[in-house]
C-alpha positions in Angstrom: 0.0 0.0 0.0 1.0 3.6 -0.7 2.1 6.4 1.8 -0.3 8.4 0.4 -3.5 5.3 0.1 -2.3 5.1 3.8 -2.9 8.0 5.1 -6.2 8.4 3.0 -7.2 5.3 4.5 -6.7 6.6 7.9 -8.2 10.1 7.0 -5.5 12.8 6.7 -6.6 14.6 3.8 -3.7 16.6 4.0 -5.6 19.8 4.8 -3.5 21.1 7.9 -6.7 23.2 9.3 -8.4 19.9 9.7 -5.2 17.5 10.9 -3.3 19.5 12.9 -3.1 19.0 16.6 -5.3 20.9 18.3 -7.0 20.7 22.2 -10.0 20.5 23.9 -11.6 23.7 25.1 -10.5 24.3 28.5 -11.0 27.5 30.7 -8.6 28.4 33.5 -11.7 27.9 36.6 -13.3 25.3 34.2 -15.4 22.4 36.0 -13.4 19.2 34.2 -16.3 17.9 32.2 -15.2 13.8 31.0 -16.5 12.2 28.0 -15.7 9.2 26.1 -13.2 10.0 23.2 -15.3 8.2 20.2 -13.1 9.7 17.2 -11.9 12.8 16.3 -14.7 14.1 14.4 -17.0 13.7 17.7 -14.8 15.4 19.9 -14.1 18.3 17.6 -17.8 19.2 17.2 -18.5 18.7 21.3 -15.2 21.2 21.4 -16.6 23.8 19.5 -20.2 23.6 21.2 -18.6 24.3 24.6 -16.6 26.8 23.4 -19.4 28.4 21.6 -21.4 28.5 24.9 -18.8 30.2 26.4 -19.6 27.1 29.2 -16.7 27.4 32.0 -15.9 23.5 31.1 -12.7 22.3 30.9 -13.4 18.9 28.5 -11.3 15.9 28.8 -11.6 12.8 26.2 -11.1 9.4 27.9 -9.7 6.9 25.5 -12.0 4.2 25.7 -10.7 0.9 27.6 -8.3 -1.8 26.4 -8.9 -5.2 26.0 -5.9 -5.6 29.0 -8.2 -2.8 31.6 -11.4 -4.9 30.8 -9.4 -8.1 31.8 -7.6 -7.0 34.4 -7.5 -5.0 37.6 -5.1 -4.6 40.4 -7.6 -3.8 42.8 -9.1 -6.1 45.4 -13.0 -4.9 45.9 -14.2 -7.4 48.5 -13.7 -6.9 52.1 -10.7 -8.9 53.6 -11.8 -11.7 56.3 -12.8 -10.4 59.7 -11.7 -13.3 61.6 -8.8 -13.4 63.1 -8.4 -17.3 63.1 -10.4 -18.0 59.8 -10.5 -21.9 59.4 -9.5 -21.1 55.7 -7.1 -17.9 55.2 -3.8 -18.5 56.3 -2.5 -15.2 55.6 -3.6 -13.3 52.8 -7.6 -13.2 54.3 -9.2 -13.9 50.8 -12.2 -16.0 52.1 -14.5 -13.1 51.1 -13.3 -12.8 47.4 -15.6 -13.7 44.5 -14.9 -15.3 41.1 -12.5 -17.2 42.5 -11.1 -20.7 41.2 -10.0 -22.6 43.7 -8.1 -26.3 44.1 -9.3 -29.1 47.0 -6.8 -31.8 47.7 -8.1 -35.3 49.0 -6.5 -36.0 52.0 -7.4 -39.9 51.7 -6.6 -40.6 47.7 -4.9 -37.7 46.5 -7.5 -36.7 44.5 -7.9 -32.8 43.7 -11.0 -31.1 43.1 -11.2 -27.7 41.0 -13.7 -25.7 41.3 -15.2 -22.0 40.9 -17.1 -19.8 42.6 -18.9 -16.3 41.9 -19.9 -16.6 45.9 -17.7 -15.3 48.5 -15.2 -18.3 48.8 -16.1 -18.8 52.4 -19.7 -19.3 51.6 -18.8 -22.1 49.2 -15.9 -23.8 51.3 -18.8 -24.2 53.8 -21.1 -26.1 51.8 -18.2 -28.8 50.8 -17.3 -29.3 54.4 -21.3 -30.1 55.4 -21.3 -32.1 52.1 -18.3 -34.0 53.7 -20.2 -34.3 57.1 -23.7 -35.1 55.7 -23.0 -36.5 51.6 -27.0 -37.4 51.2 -27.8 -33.8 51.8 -26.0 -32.6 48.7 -26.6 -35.6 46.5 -25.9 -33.7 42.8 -22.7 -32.3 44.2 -19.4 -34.5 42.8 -17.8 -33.2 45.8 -20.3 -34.8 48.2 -20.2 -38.1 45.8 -16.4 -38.2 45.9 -16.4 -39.4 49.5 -19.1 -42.0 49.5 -17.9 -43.8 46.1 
């Protein structure tokens, strides 16, 4: 492909009114006002309304979010465990967390047992240990079954 199909293709039309840098409208006391950057066209034309107005808005375009910030965070959002001998943290307190996947080793075979959990983990480590206590109360559960087979 051409330089020149290339930069057709990706709008600069060579006019240097319409593809040089500019910024958002911005007064000195301006109340920041944060919208979505959806393209250049959009956030030229919401630009010149404000500035229009005369509104004291200072405008800030938000790239939208990656792929990697919709798949990750570094934040933990649940509360940490309360208890300060938790039969299930051993140091990082993370019995409250949710969507966790989490591993349970067999003591008698060795067998493990993966499972997942969108309830706090606490809530669903309890209902394996009555499922180990009392199997034909949680019949459908392979964890319960696991035991009595």
């Amino acid at each position: 492909m051409k330089l020149g199909n290339i930069w057709i293709f990706n709008a600069y039309d060579g006019n240097p009114t319409t593809t040089a840098t500019w910024f958002p409208h911005s007064t000195s006391d301006g109340i920041p006002l944060i919208l979505p950057y959806v393209g250049d066209r959009a956030a030229r034309a919401a630009n010149e309304v404000v500035k229009q107005a005369g509104l004291p808005i200072r405008l800030v375009f938000r790239p939208p979010p990656t792929l990697k910030n919709l798949l990750t965070s570094t934040q933990i959002y649940e509360a940490k465990c309360p208890e300060p001998d938790c039969q299930y943290c051993i140091e990082d307190k993370i019995c409250q967390l949710r969507g966790t996947v989490y591993l349970i080793k067999c003591d008698g075979c060795g067998e493990r047992y993966v499972g997942e959990t969108m309830r706090p983990l606490r809530r669903t480590l309890d209902e394996h240990r009555r499922a180990l206590i009392n199997p034909s109360s949680y019949p459908s559960e392979s964890f319960s079954r696991h035991r009595t087979s």
